[in-house]
DRENDO-1510 file (C-alpha; in Angstrom, 1 decimal, always signed):
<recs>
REC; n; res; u; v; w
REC; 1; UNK; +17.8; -25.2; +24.1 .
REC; 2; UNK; +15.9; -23.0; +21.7 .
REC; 3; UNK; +15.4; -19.0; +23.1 .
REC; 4; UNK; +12.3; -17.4; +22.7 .
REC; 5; UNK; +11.3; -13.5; +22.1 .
REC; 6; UNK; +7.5; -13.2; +22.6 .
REC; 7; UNK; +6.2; -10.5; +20.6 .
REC; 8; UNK; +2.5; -9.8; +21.0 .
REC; 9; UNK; +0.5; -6.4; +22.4 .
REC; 10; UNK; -1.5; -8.8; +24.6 .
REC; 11; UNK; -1.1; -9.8; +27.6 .
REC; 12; UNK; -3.2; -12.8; +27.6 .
REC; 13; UNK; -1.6; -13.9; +24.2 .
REC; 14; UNK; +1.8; -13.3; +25.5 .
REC; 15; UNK; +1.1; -15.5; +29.0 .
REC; 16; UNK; -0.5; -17.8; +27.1 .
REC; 17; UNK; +2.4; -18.5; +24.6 .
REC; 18; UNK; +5.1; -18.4; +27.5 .
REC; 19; UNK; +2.8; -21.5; +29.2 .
REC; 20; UNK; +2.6; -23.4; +26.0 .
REC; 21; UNK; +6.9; -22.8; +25.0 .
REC; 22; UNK; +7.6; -23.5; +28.9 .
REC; 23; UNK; +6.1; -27.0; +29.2 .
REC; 24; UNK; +8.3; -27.8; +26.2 .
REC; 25; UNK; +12.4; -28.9; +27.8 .
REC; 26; UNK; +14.0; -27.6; +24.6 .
REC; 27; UNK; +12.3; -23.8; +24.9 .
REC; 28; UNK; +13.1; -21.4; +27.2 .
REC; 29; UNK; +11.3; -17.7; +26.7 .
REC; 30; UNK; +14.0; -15.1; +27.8 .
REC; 31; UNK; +11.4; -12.2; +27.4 .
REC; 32; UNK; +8.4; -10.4; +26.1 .
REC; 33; UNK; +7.9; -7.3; +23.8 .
REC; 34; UNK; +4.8; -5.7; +24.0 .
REC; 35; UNK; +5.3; -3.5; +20.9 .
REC; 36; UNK; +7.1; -3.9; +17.7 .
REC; 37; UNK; +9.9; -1.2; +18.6 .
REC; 38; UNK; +10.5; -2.9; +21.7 .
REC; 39; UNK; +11.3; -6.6; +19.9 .
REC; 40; UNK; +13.7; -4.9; +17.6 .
REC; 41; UNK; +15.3; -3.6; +21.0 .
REC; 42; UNK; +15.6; -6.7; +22.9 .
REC; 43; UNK; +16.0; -9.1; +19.5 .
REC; 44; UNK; +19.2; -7.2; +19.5 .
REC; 45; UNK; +20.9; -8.3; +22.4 .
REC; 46; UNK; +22.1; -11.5; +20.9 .
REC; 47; UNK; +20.1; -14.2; +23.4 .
REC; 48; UNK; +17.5; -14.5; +21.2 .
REC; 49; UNK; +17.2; -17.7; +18.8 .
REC; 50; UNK; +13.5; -17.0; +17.7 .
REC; 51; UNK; +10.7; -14.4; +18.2 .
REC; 52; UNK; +7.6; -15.1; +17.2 .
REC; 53; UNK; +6.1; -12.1; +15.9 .
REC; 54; UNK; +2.2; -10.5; +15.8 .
REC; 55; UNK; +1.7; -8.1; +12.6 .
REC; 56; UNK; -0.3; -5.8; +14.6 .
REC; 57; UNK; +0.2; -3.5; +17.7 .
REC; 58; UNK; -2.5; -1.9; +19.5 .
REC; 59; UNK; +0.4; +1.2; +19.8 .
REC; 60; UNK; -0.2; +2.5; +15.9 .
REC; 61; UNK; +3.8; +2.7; +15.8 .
REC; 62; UNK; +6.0; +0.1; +13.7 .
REC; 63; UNK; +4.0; -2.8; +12.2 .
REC; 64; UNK; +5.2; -6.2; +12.7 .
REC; 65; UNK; +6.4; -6.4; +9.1 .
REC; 66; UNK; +8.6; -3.5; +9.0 .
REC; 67; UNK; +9.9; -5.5; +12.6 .
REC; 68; UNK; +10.7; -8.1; +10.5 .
REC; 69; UNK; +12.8; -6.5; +8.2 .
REC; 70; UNK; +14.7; -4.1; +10.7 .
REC; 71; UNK; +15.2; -7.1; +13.0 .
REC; 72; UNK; +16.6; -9.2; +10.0 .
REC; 73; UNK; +19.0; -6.0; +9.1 .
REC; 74; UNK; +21.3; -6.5; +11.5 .
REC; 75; UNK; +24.0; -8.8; +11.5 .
REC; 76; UNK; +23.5; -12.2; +13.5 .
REC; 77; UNK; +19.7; -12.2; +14.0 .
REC; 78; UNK; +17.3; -14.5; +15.5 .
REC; 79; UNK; +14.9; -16.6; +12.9 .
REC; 80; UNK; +11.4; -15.2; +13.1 .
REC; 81; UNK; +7.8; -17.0; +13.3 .
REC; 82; UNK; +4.9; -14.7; +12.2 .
REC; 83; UNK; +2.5; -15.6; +14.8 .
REC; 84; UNK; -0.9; -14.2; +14.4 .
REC; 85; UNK; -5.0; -13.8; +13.7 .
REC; 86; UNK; -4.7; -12.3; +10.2 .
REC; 87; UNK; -4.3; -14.5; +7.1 .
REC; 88; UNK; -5.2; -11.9; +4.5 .
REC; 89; UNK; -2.8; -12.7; +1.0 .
REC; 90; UNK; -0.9; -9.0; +1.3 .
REC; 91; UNK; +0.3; -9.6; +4.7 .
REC; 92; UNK; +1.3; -12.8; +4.3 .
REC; 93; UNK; +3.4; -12.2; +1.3 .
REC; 94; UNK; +4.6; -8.7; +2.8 .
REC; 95; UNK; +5.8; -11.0; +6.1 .
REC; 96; UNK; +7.3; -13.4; +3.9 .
REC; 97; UNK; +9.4; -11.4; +1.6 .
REC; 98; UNK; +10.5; -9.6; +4.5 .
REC; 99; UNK; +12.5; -12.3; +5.8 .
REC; 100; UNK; +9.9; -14.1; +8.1 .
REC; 101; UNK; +11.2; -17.7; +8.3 .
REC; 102; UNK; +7.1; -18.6; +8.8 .
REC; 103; UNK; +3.8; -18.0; +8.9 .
REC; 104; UNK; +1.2; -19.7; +11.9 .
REC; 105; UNK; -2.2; -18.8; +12.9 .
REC; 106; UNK; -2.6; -18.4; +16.5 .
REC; 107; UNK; -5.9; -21.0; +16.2 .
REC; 108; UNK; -3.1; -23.6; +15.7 .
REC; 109; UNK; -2.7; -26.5; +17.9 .
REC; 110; UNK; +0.0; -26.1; +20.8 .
REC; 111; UNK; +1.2; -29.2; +19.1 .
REC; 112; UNK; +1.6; -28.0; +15.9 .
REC; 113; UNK; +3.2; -24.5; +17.8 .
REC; 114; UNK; +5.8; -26.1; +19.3 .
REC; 115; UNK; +6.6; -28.1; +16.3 .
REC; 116; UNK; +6.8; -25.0; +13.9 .
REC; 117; UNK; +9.2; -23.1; +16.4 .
REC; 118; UNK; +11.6; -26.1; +16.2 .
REC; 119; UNK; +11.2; -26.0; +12.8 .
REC; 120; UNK; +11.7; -22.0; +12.2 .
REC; 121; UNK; +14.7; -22.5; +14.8 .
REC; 122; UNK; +16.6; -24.6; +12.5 .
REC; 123; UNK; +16.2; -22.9; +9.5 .
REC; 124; UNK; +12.8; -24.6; +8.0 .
REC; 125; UNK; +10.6; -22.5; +6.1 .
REC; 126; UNK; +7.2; -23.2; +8.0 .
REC; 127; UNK; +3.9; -22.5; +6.9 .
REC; 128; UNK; +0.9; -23.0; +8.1 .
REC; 129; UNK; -1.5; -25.1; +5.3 .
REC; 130; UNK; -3.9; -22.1; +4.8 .
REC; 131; UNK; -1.0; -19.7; +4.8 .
REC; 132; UNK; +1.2; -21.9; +2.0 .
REC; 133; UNK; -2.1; -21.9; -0.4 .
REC; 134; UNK; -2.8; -18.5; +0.4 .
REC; 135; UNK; +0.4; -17.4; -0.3 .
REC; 136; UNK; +1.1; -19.7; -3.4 .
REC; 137; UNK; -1.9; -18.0; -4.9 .
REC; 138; UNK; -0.9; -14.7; -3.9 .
REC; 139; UNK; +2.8; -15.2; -5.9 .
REC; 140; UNK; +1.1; -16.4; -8.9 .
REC; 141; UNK; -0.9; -13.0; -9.6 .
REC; 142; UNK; +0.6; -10.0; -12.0 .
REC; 143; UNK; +2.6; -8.0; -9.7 .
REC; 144; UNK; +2.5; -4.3; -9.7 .
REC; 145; UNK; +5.9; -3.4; -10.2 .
REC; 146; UNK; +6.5; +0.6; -9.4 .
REC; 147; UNK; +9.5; +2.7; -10.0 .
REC; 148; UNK; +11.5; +4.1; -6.8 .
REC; 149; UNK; +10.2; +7.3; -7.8 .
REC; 150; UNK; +6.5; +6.8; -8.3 .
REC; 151; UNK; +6.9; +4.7; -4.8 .
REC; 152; UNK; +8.4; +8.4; -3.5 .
REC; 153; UNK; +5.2; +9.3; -5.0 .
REC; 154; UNK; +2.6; +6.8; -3.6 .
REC; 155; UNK; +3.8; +7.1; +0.2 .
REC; 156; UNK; +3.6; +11.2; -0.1 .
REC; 157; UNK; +0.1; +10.8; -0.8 .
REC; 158; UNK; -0.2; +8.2; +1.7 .
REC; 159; UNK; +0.9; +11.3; +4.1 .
REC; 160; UNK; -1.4; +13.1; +2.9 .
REC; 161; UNK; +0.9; +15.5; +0.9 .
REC; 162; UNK; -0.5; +17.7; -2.2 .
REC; 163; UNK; +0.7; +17.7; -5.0 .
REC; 164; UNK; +2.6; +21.3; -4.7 .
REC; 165; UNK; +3.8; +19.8; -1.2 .
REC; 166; UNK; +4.9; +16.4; -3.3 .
REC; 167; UNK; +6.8; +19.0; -5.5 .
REC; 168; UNK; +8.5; +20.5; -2.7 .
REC; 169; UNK; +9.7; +17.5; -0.9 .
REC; 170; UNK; +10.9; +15.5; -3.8 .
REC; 171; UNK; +12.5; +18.6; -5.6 .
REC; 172; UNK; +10.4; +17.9; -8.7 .
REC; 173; UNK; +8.6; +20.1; -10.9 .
REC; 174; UNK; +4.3; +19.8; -10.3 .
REC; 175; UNK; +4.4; +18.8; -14.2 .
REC; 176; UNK; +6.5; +16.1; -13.1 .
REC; 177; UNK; +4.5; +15.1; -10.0 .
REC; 178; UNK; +1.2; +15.1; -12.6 .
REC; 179; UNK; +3.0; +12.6; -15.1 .
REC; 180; UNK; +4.4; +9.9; -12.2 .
REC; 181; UNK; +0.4; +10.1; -10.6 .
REC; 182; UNK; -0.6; +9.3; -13.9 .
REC; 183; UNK; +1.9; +6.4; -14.8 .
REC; 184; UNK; +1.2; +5.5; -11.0 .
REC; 185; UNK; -3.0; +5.6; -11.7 .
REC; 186; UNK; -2.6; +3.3; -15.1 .
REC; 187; UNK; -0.8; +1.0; -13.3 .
REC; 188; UNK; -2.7; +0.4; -10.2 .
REC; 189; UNK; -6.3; +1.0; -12.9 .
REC; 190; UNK; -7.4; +3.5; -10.7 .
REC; 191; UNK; -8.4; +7.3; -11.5 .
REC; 192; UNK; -8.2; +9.2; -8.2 .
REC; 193; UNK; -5.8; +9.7; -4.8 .
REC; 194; UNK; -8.5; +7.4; -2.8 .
REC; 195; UNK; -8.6; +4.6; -4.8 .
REC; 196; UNK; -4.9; +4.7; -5.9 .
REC; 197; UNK; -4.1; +4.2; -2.2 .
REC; 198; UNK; -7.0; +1.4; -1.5 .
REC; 199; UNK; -5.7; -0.6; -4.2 .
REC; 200; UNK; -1.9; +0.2; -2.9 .
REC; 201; UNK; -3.0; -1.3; -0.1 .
REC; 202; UNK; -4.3; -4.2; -1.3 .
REC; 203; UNK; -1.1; -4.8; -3.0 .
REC; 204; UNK; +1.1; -3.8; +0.2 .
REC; 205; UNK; +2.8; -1.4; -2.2 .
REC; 206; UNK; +2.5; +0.6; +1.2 .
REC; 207; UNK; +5.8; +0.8; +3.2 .
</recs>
């Protein structure tokens, strides 16, 4: 009998996955998170085989990814099935190097569902066909590869921070703050705060 966690911010999506794992004799859904936060919570309890897990809540508080990775932190946890609308290339890799054991499109077939769950259950990488191309793709391009400090950097601007208020927080001299925004701007081929964090984004350099 495979457990189920049910992590989704909609209802509807949430009763509609419970019908679809219940008519299934090997699956029984033990509960339902309607927030990121509240998955980690109850994935914790240690009844939990698999949760299949949205990458975006309605709540603007933890994102399904950084679920994925606090979930996957602790000792004995459950595998975990990215389920979900959004197939961009970023997210898909973000969800995967975070430990997601695969990667479905809620348009799937309850067929194909079900099989994937048993699947991600037993330790199979699954992927939906889409996902594997997008993500193949996605793997083969030039990564941006950024130093823990100009990271430091690139999520203090992401909050907004100036660079006096950079300085401050990260115990650096504003000279110093110039030169890593620099070596941060050549490497993401942008000149300016905006752009330096639209192309972060596109990257998921973003945490």
């Amino acid at each position: 009998m495979i457990s189920i966690l049910i992590a989704d911010d909609h209802p509807v999506v949430r009763a509609g996955l419970r019908a679809v794992f219940e008519s299934h004799e090997d699956f029984t859904v033990v509960a339902e998170a309607p927030s990121a936060e509240e998955a980690v919570e109850r994935a914790s309890e240690g009844d939990v085989d698999l949760v299949t897990m949205d990458l975006r809540f309605a709540n603007g508080g933890m994102s399904g990814v950084q679920a994925i990775r606090a979930i996957r932190a602790r000792g004995d946890h459950p595998r975990i099935l990215v389920l979900t609308n959004y197939d961009d290339d970023s997210e898909i890799l973000a969800a995967v190097e975070a430990g997601a054991q695969g990667y479905l499109l809620k348009d799937s077939a309850p067929a194909d569902l079900t099989s994937a769950v048993q699947r991600a259950a037993s330790g199979e990488v699954v992927l939906a066909p889409v996902v594997a191309g997008k993500l193949l793709r996605e793997m083969r391009k030039d990564r941006i590869t950024l130093t823990g400090r100009e990271r430091d950097v690139l999520n203090a601007l992401d909050r907004g921070l100036s660079n006096r208020e950079i300085s401050e927080e990260l115990f650096l001299s504003p000279t110093t703050i110039k030169t890593h925004l620099a070596r941060l701007y050549g490497k993401l081929g942008v000149s300016s705060r905006t752009a330096a964090l639209a192309r972060a984004r596109e990257e998921g350099l973003l945490d």
